[in-house]
Chimera marker file (.cmm) of the C-alpha trace (Angstrom):
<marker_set name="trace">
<marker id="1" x="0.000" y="0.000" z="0.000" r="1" g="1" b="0" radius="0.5"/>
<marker id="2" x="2.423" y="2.477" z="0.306" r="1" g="1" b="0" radius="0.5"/>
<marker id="3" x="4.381" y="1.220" z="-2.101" r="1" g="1" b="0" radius="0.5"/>
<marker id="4" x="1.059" y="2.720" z="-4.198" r="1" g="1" b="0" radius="0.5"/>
<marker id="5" x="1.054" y="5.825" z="-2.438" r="1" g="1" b="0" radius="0.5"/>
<marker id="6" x="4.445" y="6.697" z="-3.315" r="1" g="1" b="0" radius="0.5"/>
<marker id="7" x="3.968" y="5.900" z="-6.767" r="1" g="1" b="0" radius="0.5"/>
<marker id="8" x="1.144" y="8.216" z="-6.741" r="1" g="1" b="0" radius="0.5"/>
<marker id="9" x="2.696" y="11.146" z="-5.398" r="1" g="1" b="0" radius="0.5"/>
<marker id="10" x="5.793" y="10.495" z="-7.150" r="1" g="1" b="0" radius="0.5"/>
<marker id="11" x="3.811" y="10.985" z="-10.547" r="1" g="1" b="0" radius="0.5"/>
<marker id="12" x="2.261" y="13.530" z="-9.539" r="1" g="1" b="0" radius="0.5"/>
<marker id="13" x="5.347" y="15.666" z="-9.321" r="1" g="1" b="0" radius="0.5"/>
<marker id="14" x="6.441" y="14.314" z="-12.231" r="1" g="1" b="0" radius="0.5"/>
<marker id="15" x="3.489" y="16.002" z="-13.887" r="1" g="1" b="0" radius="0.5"/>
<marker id="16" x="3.428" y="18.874" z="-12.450" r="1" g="1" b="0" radius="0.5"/>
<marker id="17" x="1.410" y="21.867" z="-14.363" r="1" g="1" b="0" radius="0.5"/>
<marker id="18" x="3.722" y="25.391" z="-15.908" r="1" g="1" b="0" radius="0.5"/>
<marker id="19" x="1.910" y="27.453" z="-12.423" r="1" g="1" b="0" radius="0.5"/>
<marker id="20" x="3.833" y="25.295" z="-9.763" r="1" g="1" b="0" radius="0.5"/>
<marker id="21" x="7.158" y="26.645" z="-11.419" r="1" g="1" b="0" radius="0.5"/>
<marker id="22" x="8.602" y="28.898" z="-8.801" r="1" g="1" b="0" radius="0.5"/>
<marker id="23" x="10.083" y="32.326" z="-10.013" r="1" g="1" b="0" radius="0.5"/>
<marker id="24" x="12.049" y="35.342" z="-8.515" r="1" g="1" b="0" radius="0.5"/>
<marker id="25" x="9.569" y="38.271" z="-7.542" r="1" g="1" b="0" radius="0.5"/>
<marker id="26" x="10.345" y="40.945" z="-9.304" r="1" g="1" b="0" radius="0.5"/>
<marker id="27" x="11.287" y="43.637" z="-6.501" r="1" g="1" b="0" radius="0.5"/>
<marker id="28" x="12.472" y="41.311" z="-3.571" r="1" g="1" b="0" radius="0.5"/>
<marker id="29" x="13.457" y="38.367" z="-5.060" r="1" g="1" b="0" radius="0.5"/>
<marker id="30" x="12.111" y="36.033" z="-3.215" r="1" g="1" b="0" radius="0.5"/>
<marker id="31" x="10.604" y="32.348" z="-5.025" r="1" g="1" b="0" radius="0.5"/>
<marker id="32" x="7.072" y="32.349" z="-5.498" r="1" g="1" b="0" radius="0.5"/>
<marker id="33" x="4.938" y="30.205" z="-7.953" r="1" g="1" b="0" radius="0.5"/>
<marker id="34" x="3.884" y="31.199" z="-10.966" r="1" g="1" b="0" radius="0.5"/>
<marker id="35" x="-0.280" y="30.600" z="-10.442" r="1" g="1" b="0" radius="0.5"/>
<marker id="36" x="-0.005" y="32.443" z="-7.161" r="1" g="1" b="0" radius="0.5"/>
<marker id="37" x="2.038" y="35.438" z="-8.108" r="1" g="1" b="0" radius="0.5"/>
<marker id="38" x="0.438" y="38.998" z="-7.930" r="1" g="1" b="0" radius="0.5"/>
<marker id="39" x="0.607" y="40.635" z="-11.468" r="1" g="1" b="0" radius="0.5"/>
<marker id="40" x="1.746" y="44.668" z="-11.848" r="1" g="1" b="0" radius="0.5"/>
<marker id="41" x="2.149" y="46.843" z="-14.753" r="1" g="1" b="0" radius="0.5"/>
<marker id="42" x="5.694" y="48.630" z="-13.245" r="1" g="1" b="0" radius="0.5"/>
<marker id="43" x="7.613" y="50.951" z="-15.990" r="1" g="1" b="0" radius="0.5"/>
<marker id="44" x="5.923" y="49.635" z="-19.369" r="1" g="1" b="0" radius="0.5"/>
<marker id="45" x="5.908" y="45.922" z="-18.494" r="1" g="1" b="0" radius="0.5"/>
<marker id="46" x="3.955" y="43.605" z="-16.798" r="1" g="1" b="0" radius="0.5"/>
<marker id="47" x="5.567" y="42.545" z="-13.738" r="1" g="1" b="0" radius="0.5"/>
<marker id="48" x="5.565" y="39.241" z="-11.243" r="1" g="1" b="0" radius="0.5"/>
<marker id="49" x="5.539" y="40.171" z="-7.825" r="1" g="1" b="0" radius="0.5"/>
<marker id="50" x="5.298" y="37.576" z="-4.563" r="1" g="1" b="0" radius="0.5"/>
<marker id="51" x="2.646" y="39.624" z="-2.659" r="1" g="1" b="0" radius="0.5"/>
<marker id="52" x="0.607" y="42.978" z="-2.553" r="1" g="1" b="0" radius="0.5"/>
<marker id="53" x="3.390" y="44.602" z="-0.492" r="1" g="1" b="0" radius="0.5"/>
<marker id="54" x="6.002" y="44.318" z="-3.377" r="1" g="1" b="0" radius="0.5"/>
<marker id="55" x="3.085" y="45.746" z="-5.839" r="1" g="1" b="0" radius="0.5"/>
<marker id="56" x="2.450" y="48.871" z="-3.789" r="1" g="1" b="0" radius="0.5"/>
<marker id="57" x="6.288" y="49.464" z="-3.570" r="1" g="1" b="0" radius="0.5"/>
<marker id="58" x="6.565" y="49.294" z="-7.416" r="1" g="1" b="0" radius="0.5"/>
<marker id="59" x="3.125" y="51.837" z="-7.344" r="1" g="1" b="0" radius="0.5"/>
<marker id="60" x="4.833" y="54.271" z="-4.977" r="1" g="1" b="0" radius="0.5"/>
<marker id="61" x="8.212" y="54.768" z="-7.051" r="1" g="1" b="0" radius="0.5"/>
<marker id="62" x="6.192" y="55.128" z="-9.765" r="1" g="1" b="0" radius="0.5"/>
<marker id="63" x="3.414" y="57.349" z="-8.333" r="1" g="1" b="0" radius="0.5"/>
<marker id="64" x="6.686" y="59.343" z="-7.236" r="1" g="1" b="0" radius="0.5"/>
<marker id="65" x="8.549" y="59.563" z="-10.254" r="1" g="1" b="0" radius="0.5"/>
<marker id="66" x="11.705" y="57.756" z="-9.368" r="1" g="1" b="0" radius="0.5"/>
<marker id="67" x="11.748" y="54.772" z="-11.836" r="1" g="1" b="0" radius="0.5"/>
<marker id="68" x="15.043" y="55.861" z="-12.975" r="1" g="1" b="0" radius="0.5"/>
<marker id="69" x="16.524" y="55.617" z="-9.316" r="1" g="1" b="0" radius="0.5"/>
<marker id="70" x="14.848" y="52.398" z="-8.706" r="1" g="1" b="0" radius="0.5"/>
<marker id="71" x="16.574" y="50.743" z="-11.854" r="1" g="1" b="0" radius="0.5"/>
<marker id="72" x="19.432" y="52.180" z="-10.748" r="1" g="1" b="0" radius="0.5"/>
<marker id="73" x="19.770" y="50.737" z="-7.343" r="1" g="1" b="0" radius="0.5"/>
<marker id="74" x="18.793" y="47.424" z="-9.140" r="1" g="1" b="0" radius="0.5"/>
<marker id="75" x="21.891" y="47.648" z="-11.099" r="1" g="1" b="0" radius="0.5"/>
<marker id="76" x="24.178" y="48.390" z="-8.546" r="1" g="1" b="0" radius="0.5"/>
<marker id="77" x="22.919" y="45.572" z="-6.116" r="1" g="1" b="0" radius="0.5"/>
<marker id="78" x="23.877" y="42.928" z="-9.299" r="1" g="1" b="0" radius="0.5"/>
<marker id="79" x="19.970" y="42.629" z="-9.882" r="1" g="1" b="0" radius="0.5"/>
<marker id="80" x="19.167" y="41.569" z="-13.275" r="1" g="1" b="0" radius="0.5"/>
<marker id="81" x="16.753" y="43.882" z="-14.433" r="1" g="1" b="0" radius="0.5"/>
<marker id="82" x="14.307" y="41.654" z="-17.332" r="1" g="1" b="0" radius="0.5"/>
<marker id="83" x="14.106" y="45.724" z="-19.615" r="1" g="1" b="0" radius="0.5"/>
<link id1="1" id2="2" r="1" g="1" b="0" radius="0.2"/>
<link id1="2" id2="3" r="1" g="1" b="0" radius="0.2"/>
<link id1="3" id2="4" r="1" g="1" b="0" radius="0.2"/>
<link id1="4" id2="5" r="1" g="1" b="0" radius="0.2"/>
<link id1="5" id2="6" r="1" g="1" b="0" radius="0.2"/>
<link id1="6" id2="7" r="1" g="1" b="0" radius="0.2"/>
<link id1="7" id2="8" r="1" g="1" b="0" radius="0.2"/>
<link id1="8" id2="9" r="1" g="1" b="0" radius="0.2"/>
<link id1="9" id2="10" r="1" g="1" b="0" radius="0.2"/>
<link id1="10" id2="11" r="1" g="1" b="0" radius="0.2"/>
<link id1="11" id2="12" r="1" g="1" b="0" radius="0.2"/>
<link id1="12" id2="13" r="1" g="1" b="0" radius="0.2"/>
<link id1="13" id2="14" r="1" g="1" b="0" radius="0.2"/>
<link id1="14" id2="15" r="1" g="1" b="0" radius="0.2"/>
<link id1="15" id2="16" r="1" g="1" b="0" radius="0.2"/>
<link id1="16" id2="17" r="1" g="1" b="0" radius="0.2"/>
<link id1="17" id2="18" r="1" g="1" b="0" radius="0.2"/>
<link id1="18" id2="19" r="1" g="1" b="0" radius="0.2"/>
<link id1="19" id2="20" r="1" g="1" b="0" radius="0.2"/>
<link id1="20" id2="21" r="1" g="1" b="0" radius="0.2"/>
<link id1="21" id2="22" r="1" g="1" b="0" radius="0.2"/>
<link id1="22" id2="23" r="1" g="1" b="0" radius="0.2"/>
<link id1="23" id2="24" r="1" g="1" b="0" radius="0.2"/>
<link id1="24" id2="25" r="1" g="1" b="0" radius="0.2"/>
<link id1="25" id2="26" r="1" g="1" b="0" radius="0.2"/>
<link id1="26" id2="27" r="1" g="1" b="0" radius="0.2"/>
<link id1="27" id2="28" r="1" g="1" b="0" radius="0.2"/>
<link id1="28" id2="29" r="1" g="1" b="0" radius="0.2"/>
<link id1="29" id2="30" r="1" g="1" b="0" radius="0.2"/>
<link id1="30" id2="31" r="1" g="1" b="0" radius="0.2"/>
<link id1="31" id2="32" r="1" g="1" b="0" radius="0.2"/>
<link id1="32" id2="33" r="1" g="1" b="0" radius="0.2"/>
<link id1="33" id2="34" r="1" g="1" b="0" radius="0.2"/>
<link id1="34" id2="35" r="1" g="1" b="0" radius="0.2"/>
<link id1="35" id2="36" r="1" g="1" b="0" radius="0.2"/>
<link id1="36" id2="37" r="1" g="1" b="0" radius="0.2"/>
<link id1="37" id2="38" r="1" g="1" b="0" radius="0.2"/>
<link id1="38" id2="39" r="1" g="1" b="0" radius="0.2"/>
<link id1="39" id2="40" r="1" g="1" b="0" radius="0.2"/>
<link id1="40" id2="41" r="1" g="1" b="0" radius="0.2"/>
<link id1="41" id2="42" r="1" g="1" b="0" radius="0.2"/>
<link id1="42" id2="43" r="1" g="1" b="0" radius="0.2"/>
<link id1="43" id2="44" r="1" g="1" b="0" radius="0.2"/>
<link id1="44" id2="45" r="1" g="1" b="0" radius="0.2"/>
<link id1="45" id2="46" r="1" g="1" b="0" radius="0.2"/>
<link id1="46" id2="47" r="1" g="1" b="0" radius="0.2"/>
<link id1="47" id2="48" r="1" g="1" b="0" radius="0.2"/>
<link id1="48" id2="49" r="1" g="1" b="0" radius="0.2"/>
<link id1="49" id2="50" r="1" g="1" b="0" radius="0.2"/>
<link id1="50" id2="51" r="1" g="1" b="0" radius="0.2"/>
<link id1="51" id2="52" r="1" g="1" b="0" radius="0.2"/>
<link id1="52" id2="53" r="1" g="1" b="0" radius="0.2"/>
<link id1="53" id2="54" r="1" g="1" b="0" radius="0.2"/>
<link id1="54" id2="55" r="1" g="1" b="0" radius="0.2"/>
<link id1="55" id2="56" r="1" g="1" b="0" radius="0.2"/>
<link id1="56" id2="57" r="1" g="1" b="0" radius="0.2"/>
<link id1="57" id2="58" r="1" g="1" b="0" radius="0.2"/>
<link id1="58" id2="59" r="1" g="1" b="0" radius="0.2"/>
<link id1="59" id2="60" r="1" g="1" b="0" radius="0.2"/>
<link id1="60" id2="61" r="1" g="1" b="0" radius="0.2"/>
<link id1="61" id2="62" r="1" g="1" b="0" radius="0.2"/>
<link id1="62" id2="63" r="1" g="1" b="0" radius="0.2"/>
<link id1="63" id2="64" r="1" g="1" b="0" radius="0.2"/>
<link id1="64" id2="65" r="1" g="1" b="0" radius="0.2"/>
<link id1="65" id2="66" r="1" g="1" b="0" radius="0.2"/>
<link id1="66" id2="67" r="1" g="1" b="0" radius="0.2"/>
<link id1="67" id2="68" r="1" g="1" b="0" radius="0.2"/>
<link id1="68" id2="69" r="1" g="1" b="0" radius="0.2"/>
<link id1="69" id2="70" r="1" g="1" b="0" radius="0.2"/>
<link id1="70" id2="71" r="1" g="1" b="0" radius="0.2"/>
<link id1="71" id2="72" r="1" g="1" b="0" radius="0.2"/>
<link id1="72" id2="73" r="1" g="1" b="0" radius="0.2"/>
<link id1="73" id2="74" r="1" g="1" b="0" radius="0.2"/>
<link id1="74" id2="75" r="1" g="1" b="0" radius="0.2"/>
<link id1="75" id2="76" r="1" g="1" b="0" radius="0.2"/>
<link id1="76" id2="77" r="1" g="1" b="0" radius="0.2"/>
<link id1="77" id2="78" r="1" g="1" b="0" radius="0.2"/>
<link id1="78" id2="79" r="1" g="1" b="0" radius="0.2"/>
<link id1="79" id2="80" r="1" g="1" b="0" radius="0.2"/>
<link id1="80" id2="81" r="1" g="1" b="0" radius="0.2"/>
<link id1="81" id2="82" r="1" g="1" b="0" radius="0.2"/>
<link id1="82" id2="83" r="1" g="1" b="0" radius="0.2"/>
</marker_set>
């Protein structure tokens, strides 16, 4: 029997659906997956975020004006920046 039951679960992470792929958020970093990551518009581009927190950062800098000084703090802590 749970012999079965590993079988089971082992398939099922071997079919695991495109949303349980875990990506970088945007602004922090940190993993989240793909069907539960919050969606922004931040500088002309659609953005993936790991929570509402990271979103109203990114609405603040650009409510503020200071896009240009966000990218550039991006750059010079080695983030990739995906524009």
């Amino acid at each position: 029997m749970l012999h079965w039951l590993t079988s089971l679960v082992g398939a099922d992470r071997a079919g695991q659906k495109a949303g349980s792929e875990k990506l970088p958020c945007f602004h922090c970093g940190d993993l989240v997956r793909r069907r539960r990551a919050v969606h922004a518009q931040f500088d002309g581009a659609e953005r993936l975020l790991c929570c509402h927190g990271c979103a109203a950062i990114l609405k603040t800098v650009e409510q503020m004006g200071m896009v240009q000084q966000y990218r550039e703090q991006k750059r010079q802590a080695g983030v990739a920046d995906d524009k």
